[in-house]
SEKOL-209750 format. One line per 5 residues: number of its first residue (from 1); their letters; for each residue x, y, z of C-alpha. Coordinates in steps of 0.5 Angstrom, whole numbers, plus 500, padded with zeros to 3 digits. Layout:
REM residues N
NUM = a = X Y Z  ...
END
This chain:
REM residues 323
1 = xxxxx = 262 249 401  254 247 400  256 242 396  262 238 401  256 240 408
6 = xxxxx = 252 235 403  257 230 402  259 231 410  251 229 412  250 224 407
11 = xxxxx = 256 220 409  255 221 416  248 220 415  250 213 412  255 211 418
16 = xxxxx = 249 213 423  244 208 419  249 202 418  252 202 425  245 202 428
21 = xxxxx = 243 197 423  249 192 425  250 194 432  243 195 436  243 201 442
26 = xxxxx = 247 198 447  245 199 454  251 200 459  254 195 462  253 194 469
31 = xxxxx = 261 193 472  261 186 475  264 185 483  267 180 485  271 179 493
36 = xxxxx = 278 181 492  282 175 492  277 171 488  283 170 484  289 169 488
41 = xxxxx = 293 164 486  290 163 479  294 164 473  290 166 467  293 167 460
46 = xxxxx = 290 173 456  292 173 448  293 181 446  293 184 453  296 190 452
51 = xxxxx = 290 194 448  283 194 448  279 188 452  285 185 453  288 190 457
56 = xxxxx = 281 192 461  281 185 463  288 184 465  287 190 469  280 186 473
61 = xxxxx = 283 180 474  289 183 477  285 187 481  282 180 484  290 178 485
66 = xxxxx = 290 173 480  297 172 476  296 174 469  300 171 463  300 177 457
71 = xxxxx = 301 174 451  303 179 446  306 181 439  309 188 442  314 188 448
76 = xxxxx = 313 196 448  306 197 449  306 190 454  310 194 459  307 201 458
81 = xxxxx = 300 197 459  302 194 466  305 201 468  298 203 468  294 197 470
86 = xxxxx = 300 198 476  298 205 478  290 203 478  290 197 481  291 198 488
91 = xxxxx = 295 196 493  293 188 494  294 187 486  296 180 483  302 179 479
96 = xxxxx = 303 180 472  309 177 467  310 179 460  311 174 454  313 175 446
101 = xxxxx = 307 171 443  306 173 436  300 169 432  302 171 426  306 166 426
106 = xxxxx = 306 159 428  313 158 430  312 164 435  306 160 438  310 154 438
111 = xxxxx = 315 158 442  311 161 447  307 155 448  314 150 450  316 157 454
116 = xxxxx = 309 156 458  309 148 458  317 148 462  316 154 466  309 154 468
121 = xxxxx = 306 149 474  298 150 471  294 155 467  288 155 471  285 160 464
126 = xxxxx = 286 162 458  283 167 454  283 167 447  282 174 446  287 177 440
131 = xxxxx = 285 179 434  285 183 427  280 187 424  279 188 417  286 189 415
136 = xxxxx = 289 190 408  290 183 404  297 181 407  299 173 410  302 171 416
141 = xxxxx = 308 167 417  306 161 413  303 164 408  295 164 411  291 170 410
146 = xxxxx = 292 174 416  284 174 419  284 167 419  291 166 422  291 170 426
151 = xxxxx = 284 170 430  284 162 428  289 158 427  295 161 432  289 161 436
156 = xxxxx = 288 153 435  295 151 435  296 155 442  290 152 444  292 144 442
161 = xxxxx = 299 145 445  297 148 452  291 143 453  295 137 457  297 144 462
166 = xxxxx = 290 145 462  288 138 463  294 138 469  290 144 472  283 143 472
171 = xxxxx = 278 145 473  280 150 468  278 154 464  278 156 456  275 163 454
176 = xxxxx = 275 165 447  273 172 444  269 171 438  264 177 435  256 178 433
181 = xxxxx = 260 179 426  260 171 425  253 172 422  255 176 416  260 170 414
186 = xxxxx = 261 163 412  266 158 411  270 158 405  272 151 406  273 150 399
191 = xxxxx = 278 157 399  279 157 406  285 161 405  282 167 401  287 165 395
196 = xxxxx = 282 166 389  278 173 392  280 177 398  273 181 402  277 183 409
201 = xxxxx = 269 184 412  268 176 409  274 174 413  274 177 418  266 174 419
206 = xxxxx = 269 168 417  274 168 422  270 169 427  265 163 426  271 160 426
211 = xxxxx = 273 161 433  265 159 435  265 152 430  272 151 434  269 152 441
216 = xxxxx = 263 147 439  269 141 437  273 144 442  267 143 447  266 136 446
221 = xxxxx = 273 133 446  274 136 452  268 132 455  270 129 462  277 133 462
226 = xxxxx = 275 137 468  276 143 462  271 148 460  271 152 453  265 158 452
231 = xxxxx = 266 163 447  262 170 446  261 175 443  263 182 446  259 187 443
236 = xxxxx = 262 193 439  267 196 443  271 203 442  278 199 441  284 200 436
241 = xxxxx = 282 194 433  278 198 428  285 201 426  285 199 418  278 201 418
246 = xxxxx = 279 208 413  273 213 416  272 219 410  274 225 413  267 229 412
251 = xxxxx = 264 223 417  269 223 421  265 227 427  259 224 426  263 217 426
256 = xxxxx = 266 219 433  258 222 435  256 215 433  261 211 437  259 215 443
261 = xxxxx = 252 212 443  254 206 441  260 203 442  262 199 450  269 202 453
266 = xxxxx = 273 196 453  271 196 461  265 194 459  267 190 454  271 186 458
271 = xxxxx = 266 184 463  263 177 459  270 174 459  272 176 466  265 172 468
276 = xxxxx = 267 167 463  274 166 467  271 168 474  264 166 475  262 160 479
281 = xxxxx = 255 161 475  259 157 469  262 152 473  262 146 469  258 150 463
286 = xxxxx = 262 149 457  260 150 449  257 156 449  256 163 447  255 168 452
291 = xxxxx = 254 176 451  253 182 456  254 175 461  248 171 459  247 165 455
296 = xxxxx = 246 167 448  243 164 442  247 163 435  245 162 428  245 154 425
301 = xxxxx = 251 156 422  254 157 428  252 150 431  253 145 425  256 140 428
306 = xxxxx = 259 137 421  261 144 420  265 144 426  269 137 425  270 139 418
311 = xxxxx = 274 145 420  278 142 426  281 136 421  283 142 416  286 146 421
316 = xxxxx = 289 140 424  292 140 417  293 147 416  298 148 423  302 143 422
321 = xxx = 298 138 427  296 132 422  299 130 416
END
């Protein structure tokens, strides 16, 4: 019994330091408050909105009336997410439309984005927000390792086949959901794919530098288009995104008593991409990485130029869009 309270306390104990180390005390987020049609007739496109961030930002964008395209892999959930979004919204809410978007695959993503492309007169935003967290090794549908194609490259493509839309509809906007982790990453461009080794926080690092290297091109191909592109980095944030993250069972309290201190409610953490999809501040802002609502400042590696061009033409190539 000694021996396990030890083991418990050490474990718990290294928890607590890691998790203080990488996430620094959070100070509560202060809700934002908008008018009540700040966003009618607007229609927003939201990648994973069933769950976490996603599902708490559907939630405040219909609240400000706006139409809300859920883009997700579960049909069950997407519907059980707007029944509950429905029941809190109030009675002056906006409009929200279900659509299969799997971005594990590319041919879900084509899919979706012909769906959009025929049906929809204008997007006014999209909000790149799904994701996939230090999952086991495993490959998407055309064989990418699944963090890189499914927080990246499905992004990218979704992004690229949506943006005459974009364009048609500007001013517009294009939000992407990157993390704090990019710092503890690289990109591999000589083993993008993780094919010769496999560490799942790497990818998942690698990945979201990724989303700020893309955003950084993105911003400049979009110069004079009338479209804005900005990324942040929402904070640690209590979602089921840490699903395949395995938490030894004697650390488990502690864990969940840390959580407590440390971790956003998806509420709180869905206040940056709503600012980014709403706020007249960033009108015409475009480039940047924003955290808790303000303008942050990012790693050289986050900013490299080189980097970003050289990582668009190979997933240019990677999703099929050059030769």
């Amino acid at each position: 019994m000694a021996t396990a309270v030890l083991v418990a306390a050490v474990v718990g104990g290294g928890v607590y330091f890691l998790m203080r180390r990488l996430f620094p005390a959070q100070k509560t987020m202060q809700l934002l408050q908008y008018a009540s049609d700040t966003m009618r007739g607007k229609t927003i496109i939201v990648t994973g909105a069933n769950s976490g961030i996603g599902k708490a930002l559907t939630g405040e964008l219909v609240k400000l009336q706006a139409r809300v395209i859920m883009a997700c892999r579960d049909q069950k959930s997407a519907e059980e997410a707007v029944k509950e979004i429905q029941g809190l919204a109030g009675p002056e809410q906006g409009e929200m439309v279900i659509k299969h978007l799997d971005l594990a695959s590319l041919t879900s993503v084509r899919r979706f984005c012909d769906e959009i492309n025929k049906e929809e007169a204008k997007i006014d935003v999209l909000v790149n927000n799904a994701g996939i967290y230090q999952c086991p090794y495993m490959k998407t549908e055309e064989g990418f390792e699944m963090q890189l194609g499914v927080n990246h490259l499905g992004h990218f493509l979704l992004t690229h086949l949506l943006l005459d839309l974009l364009k048609s509809s500007a001013p517009s906007r294009i939000v992407v959901v990157s993390s704090k982790l990019y710092k503890y990453g690289h990109i591999n461009f000589d083993d993008l794919n993780s094919e010769n080794n496999y560490d799942k926080a790497f990818c998942y690092s690698q990945s979201k530098l990724a989303n700020l290297l893309f955003t950084l091109e993105l911003s400049h191909r979009l110069e004079g288009t009338g479209v804005t592109v900005n990324a942040l980095t929402p904070g640690i944030v209590k979602t089921k995104l840490g699903r395949h993250v395995q938490i030894p069972f004697l650390a488990k309290p502690l864990f969940n008593l840390a959580s407590m201190v440390f971790f956003k409610s998806p509420l709180e953490g869905a206040q940056t991409p709503l600012y980014l999809a709403c706020s007249p501040e960033v009108e015409g802002v475009s480039g940047k990485c924003f955290a808790n609502c303000k303008e942050e400042e990012l790693m050289a590696k986050a900013t490299d130029e080189q980097a970003a061009k050289k990582l668009w033409d190979m997933s240019s190539r990677m999703v099929g869009l050059t030769d």
